[in-house]
C-alpha positions as CSV (number, residue, x, y, z in Angstrom):
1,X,113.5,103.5,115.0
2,X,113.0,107.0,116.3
3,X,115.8,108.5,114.0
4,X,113.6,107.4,110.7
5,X,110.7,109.7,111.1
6,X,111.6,112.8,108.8
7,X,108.2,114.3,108.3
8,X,104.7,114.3,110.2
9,X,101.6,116.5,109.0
10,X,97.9,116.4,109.1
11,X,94.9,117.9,107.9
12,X,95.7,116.5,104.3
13,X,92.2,116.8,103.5
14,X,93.2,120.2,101.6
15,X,89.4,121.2,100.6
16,X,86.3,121.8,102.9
17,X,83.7,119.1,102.5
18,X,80.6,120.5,103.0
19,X,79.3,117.4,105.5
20,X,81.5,118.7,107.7
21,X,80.5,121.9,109.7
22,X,83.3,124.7,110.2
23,X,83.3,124.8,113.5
24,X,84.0,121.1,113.7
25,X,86.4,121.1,110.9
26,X,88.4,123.9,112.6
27,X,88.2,121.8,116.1
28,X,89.6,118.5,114.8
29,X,92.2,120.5,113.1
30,X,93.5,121.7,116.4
31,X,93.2,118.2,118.2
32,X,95.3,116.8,115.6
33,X,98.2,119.7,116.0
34,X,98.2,119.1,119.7
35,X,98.0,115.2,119.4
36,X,101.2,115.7,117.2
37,X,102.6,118.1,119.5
38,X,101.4,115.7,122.3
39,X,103.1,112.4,120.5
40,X,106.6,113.8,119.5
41,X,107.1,114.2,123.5
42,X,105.9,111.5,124.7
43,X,107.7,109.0,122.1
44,X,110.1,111.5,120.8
45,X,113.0,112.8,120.6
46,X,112.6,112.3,116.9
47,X,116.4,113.6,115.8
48,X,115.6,113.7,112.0
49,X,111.9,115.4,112.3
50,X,112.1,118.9,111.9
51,X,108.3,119.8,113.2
52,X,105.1,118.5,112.2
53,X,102.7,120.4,110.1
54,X,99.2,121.5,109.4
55,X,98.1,121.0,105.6
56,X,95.2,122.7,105.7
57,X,97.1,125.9,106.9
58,X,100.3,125.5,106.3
59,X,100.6,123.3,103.4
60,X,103.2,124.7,101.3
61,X,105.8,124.0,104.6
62,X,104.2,120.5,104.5
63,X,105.1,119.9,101.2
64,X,109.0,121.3,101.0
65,X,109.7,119.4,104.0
66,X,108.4,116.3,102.8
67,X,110.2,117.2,99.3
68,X,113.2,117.3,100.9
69,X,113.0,113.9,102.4
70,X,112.1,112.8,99.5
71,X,115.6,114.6,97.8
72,X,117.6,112.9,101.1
73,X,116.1,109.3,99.4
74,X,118.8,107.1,98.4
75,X,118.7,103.1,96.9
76,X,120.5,102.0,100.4
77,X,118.4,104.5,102.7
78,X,115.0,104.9,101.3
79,X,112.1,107.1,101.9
80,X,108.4,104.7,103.2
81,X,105.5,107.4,102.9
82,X,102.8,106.3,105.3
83,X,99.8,107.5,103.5
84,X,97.2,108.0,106.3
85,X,95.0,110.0,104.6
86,X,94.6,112.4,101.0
87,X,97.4,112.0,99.1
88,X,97.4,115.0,97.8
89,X,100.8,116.6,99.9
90,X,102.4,113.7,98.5
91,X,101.8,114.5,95.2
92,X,103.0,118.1,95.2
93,X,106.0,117.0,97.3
94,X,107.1,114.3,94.8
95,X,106.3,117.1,91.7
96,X,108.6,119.4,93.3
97,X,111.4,116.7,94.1
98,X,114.5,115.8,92.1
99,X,112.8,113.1,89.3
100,X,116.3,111.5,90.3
101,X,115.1,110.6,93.9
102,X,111.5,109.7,92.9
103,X,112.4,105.5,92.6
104,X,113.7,105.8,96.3
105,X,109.9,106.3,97.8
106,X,107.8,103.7,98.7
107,X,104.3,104.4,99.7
108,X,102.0,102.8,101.7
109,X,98.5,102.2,101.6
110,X,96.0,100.1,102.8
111,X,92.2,101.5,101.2
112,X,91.2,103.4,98.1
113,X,88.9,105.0,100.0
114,X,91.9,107.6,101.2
115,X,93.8,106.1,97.6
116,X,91.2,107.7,95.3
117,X,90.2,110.7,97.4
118,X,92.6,113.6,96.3
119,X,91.3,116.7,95.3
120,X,94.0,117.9,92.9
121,X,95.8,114.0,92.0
122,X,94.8,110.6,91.3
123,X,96.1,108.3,93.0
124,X,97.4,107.0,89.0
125,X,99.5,110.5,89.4
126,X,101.3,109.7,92.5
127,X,102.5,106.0,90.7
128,X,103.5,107.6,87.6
129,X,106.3,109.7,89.1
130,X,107.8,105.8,89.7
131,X,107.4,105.3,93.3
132,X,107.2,102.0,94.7
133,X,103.0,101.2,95.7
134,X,102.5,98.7,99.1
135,X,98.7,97.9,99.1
136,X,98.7,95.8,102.4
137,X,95.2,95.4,102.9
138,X,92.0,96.7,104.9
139,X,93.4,97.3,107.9
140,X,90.3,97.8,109.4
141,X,89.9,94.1,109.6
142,X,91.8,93.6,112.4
143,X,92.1,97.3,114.0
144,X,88.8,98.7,114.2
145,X,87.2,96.5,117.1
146,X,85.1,97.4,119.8
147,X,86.3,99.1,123.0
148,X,87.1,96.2,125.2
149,X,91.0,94.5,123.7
150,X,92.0,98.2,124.7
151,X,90.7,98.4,128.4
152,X,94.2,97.2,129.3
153,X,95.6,100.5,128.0
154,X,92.7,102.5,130.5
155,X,94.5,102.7,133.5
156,X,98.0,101.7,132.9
157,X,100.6,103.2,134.7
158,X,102.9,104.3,131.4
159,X,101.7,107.9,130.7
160,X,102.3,107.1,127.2
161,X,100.5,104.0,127.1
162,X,97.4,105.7,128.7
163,X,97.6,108.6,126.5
164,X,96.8,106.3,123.5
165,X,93.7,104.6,125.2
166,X,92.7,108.4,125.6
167,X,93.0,109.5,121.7
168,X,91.3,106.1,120.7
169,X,88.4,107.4,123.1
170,X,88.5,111.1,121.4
171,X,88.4,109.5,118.0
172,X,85.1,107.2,119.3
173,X,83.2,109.8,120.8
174,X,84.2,112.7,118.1
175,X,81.1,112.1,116.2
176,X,81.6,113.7,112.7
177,X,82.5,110.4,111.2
178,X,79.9,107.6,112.4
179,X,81.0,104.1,111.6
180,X,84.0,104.8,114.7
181,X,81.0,105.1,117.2
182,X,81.3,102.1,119.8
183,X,84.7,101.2,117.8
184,X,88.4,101.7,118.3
185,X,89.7,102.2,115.2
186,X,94.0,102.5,114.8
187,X,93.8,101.2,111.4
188,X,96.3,103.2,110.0
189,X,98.7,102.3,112.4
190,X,98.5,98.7,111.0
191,X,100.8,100.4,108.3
192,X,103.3,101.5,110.6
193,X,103.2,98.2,112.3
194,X,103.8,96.4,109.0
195,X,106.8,98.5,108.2
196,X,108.3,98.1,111.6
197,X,107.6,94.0,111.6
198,X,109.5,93.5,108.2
199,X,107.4,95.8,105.1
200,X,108.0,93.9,102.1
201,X,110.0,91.7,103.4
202,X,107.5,89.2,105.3
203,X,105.6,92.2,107.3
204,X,102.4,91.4,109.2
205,X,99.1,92.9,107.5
206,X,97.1,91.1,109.9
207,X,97.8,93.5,112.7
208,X,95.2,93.4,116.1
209,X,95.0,94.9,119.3
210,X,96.9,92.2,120.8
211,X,99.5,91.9,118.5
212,X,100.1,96.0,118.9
213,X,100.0,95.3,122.7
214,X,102.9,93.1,122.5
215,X,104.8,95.5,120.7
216,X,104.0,98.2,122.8
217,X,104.8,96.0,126.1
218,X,107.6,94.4,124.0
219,X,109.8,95.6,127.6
220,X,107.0,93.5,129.5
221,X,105.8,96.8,131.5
């Protein structure tokens, strides 16, 4: 599926909050780049991703390039936003789009707490352009867990595989946002797992560590 990923950004929290310090705000921003940079090569090549971008300071890029995804939509090949996050980029992307294109995106959601957190948009604004909304569930339930159903991952002898065990650990010990202390948490993944095991067409909201082991191992490594 590596020839569907057309856009990848971060950072879509477009205004400072003031509970988070500067210094940290400007640290996590960084992590994030190289954790893109980082992903692209050890899952890539990507043939249809461009870059990957920083919304906080480069947003305007962010936007066009997810406009023009949004313009390359079509009814037989559309467009599934993975909304990880503000929705903010999405919003300006689908302003700035072709209103002809709009009804090809699908987006993807799975808490109003990121749903309802946009400092320009409501989340009302994004579903008025006509986009097609996927609330799938707190995927917290099964993807925020304690440490332990990833110890597999610790010490395993794909790079790759290690590498996530080692950005689940950043994310744990970070600190700035407490309820991931002594948790895992890939909840937001459990979107892109539900889009890979079918979307709308019987795809599993119920994701768990397990479950996204199997996939990962699908090969048996």
């Amino acid at each position: 599926l590596n020839d569907r990923l057309v856009h990848l950004s971060h950072s879509c929290d477009l205004k400072p909050t003031a509970r988070i310090p500067v210094a940290d705000e400007l640290r996590r921003q960084k992590v994030l780049h190289q954790i893109c940079k980082d992903g692209v090569a050890h899952f890539g090549p990507f043939s249809n991703l461009v870059g990957y971008f920083n919304c906080r300071t480069d947003q305007q890029a962010a936007v066009n390039d997810l406009r023009d995804a949004i313009n390359e939509s079509s009814k037989s090949d559309p467009l599934w936003i993975i909304e990880a996050g503000e929705p903010d980029v999405i919003c300006f992307a689908l302003k700035d789009a072709d209103a002809m294109k709009r009804k090809h995106v699908h987006v993807v959601s799975h808490h109003p707490g990121n749903d309802n957190a946009g400092d320009f948009f409501s989340w009302q604004q994004i579903l008025d352009f006509g986009v097609t909304e996927h609330q799938i569930g707190d995927q917290n339930v099964g993807l925020k867990t304690p440490i332990s159903p990833w110890e597999w991952a610790k010490e395993h002898r794909d790079k790759s595989i290690h590498w996530i065990w080692e950005q689940l650990a950043y994310a744990e010990q970070d600190g700035v946002v407490k309820f991931q202390t002594n948790h895992f948490d890939c909840s937001d993944a459990g979107m892109v797992y539900w889009w890979i095991t079918g979307a709308s067409q019987g795809g599993n909201n119920n994701a768990t560590p397990a479950e996204t082991k199997e996939m990962l191992l699908r090969d048996g490594a």
